[in-house]
C-alpha positions as CSV (number, residue, x, y, z in Angstrom):
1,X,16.4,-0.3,-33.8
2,X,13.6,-2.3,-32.9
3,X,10.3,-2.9,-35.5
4,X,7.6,-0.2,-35.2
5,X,9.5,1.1,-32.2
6,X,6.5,4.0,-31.9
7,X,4.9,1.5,-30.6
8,X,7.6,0.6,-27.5
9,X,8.9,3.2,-24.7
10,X,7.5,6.2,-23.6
11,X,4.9,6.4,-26.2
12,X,3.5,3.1,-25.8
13,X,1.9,4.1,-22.0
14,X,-0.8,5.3,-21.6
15,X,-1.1,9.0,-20.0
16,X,-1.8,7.4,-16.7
17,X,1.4,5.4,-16.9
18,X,2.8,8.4,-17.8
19,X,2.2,9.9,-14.7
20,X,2.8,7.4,-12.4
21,X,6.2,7.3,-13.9
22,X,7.2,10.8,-13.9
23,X,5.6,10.9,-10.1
24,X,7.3,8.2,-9.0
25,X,10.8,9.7,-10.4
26,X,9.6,13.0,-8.8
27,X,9.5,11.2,-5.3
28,X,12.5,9.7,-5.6
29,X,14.4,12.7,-7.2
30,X,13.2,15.2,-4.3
31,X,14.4,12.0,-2.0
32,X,18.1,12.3,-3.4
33,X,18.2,16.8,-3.5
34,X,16.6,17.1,0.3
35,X,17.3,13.7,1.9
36,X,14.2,13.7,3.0
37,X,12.5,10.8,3.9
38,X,14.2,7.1,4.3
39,X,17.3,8.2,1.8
40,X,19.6,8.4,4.8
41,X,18.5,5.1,5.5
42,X,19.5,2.9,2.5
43,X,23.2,2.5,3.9
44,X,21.5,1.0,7.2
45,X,21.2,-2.9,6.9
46,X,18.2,-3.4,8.9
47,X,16.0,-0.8,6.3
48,X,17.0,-2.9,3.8
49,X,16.1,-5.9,5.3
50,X,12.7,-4.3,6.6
51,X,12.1,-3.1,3.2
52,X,12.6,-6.6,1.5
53,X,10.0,-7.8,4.5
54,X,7.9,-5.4,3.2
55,X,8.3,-6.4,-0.1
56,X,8.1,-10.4,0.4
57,X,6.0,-10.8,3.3
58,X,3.9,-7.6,4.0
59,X,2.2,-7.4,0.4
60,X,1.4,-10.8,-0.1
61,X,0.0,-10.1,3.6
62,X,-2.2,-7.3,3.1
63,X,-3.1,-8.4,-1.1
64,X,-4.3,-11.8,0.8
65,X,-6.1,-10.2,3.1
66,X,-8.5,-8.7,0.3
67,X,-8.4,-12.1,-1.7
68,X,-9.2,-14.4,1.3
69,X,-11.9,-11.8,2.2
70,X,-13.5,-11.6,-1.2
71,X,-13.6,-15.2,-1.1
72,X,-15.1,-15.9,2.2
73,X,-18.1,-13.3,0.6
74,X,-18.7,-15.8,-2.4
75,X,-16.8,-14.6,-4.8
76,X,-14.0,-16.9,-6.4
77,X,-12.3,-14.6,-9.0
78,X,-9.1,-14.1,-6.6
79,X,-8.4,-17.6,-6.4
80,X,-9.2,-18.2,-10.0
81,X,-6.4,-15.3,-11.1
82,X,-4.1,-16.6,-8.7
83,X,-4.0,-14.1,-6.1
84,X,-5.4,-16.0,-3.2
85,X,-1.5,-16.8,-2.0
86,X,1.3,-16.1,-0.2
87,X,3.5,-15.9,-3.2
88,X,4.8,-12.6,-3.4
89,X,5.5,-13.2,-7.0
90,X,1.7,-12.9,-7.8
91,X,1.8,-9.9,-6.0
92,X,4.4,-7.9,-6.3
93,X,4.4,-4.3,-8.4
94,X,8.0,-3.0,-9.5
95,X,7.4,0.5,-8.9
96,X,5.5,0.1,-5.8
97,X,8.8,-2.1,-4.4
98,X,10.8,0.9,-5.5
99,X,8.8,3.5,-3.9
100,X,9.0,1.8,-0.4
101,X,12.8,2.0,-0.2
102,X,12.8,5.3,-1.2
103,X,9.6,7.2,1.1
104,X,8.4,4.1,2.9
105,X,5.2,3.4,1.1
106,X,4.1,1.5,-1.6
107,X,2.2,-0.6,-3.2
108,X,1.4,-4.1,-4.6
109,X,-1.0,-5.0,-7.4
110,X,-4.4,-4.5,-6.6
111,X,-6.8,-7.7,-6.4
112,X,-9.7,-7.7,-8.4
113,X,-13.2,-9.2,-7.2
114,X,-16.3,-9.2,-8.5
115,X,-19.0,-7.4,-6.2
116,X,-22.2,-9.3,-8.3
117,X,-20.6,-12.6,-7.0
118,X,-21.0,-12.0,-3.4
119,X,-23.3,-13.6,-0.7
120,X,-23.8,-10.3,1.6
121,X,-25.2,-6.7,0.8
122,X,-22.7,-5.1,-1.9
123,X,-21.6,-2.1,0.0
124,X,-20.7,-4.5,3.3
125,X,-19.0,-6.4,1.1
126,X,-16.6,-3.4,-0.3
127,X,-15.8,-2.3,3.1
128,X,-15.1,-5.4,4.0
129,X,-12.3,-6.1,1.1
130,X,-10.9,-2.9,1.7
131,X,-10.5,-2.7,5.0
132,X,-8.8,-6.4,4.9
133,X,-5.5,-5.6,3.6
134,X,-5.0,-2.4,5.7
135,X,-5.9,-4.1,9.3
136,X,-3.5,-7.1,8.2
137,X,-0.7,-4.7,7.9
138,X,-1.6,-3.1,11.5
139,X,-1.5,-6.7,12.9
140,X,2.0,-7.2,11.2
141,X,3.3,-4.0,13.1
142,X,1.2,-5.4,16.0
143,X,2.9,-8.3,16.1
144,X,6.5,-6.8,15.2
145,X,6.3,-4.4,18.2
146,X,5.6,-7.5,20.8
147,X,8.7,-9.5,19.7
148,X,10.8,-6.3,20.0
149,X,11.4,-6.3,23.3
150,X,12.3,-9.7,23.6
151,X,15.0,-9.2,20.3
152,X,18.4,-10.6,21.1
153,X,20.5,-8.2,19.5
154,X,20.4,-4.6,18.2
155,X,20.3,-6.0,14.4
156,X,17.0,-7.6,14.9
157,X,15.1,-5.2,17.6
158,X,15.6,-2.1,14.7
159,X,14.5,-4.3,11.7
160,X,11.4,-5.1,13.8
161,X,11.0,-1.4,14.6
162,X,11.6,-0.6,11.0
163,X,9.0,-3.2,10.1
164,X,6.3,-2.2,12.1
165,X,6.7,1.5,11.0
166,X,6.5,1.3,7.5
167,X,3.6,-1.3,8.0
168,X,1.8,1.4,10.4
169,X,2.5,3.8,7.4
170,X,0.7,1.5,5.0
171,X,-2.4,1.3,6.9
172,X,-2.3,4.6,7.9
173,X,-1.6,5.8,3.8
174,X,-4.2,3.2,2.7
175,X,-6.9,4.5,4.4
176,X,-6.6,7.7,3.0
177,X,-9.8,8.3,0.6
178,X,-8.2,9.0,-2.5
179,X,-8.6,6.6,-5.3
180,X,-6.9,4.1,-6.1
181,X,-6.5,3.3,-2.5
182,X,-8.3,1.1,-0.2
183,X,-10.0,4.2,1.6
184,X,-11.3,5.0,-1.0
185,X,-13.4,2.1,-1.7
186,X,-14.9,2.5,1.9
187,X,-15.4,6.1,1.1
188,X,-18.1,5.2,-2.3
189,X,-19.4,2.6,-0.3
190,X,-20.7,5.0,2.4
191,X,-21.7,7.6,-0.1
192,X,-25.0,8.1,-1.9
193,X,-25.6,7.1,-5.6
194,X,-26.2,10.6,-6.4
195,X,-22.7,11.3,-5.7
196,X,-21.9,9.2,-8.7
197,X,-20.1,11.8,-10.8
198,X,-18.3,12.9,-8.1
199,X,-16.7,9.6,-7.7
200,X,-16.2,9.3,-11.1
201,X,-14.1,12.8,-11.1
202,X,-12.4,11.6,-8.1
203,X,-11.3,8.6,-9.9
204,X,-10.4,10.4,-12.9
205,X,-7.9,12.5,-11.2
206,X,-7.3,10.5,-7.9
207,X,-3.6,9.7,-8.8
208,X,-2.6,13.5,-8.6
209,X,-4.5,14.0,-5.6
210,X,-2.9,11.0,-4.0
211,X,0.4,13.0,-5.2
212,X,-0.6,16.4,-3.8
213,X,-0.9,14.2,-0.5
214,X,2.4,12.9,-0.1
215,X,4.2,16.4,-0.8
216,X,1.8,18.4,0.9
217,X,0.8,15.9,3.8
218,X,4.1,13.5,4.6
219,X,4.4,15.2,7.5
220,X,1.1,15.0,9.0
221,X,0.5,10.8,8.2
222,X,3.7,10.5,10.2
223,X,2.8,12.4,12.8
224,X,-0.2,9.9,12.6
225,X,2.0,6.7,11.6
226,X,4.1,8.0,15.3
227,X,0.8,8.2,17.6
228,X,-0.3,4.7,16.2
229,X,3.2,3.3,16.9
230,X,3.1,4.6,20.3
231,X,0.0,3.4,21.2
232,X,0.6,-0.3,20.1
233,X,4.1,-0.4,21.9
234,X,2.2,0.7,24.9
235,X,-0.7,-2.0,24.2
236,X,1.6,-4.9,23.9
237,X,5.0,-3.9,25.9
């Protein structure tokens, strides 16, 4: 028995940690019943290897693009807290890393700025941040779809595949306007001040929302995540 074990496990997170748990065990759980998803995939080498892209390269990618952003505007708190790197071990979330093996979508720990530090007009400078990190991981699949023709073997051409789609995923599923992700912060930057409480509720209750998104609208961001894909193989083959 550990000392004042109230205070460790379950009971020691908070309700939102709570829920982020039990949601993320939901996903994966409905994962292993229907097989739904990229669970057919974890036996396939080049997932696995896409996924640990994801993971090692993509993050510290897209968590960059917000710190080198932020930074550019005036504001140095991401290099002061370390995030303005490449080092995926300032960047990388546990759960988020799980969740992408699992669905194909994830996350990384968020960078924090501070607006009041900025040289520009507040609200240009929010879009700007947030919109940073998603376009970097449409330039990654960008990229990844141009070398794929030109792959020397079947090993390679379907991890590049792999990695562009679940990068085309993440911008696609971080630009959804549900808090805590990036669309969000574009989405109170273009609304009035006298939406204020509605942005607070949204806030308050974004995680289930984002929840109720993923079961209820997987299928239509991949349908979406598809017509990008298409579209950028035809731009660049």
């Amino acid at each position: 028995m550990y000392p004042n074990s109230s205070n460790r496990g379950w009971n020691s997170l908070s309700r939102t940690q709570q829920i982020v748990v039990i949601a993320v065990g939901a996903l994966v759980l409905y994962g292993l019943l229907t097989g739904a998803g990229s669970l057919g995939r974890l036996g396939n080498p080049d997932w696995i290897i896409a996924v640990a892209a994801i993971v090692f390269v993509a993050f510290p990618v897209h968590e960059l693009a917000h710190a080198a952003t932020a930074v550019a505007l005036g504001d140095p708190t991401p290099r002061l807290q370390g995030r303005y790197t490449l080092n995926p071990l300032a960047h990388i979330d546990p759960i988020g890393a799980v969740l992408i093996l699992f669905t194909g979508f994830g996350w990384a720990k968020p960078v924090q700025w501070n607006p009041r530090n900025v040289n520009v007009d507040v609200r240009l400078a929010v879009i700007l941040v947030a919109l940073a990190g998603p376009v970097s991981n449409l330039l990654l699949a960008t990229l990844s779809l141009a070398l794929l023709d030109s792959a020397p073997n079947s090993l390679i051409s379907n991890f590049l595949f792999f990695f562009a789609q679940i990068n085309v995923l993440l911008f696609v599923f971080n630009l959804v306007p549900v808090p805590p992700l990036d669309g969000s912060h574009v989405l109170f930057a273009l609304l009035p001040d006298s939406t204020y409480q509605l942005q607070m509720t949204l806030q308050r209750y974004g995680f289930l929302l984002l929840m109720l998104v993923i079961f209820m609208g997987g299928s239509f961001l991949f349908d979406i995540v598809a017509a990008i894909m298409s579209l950028l193989y035809g731009l660049v083959a």
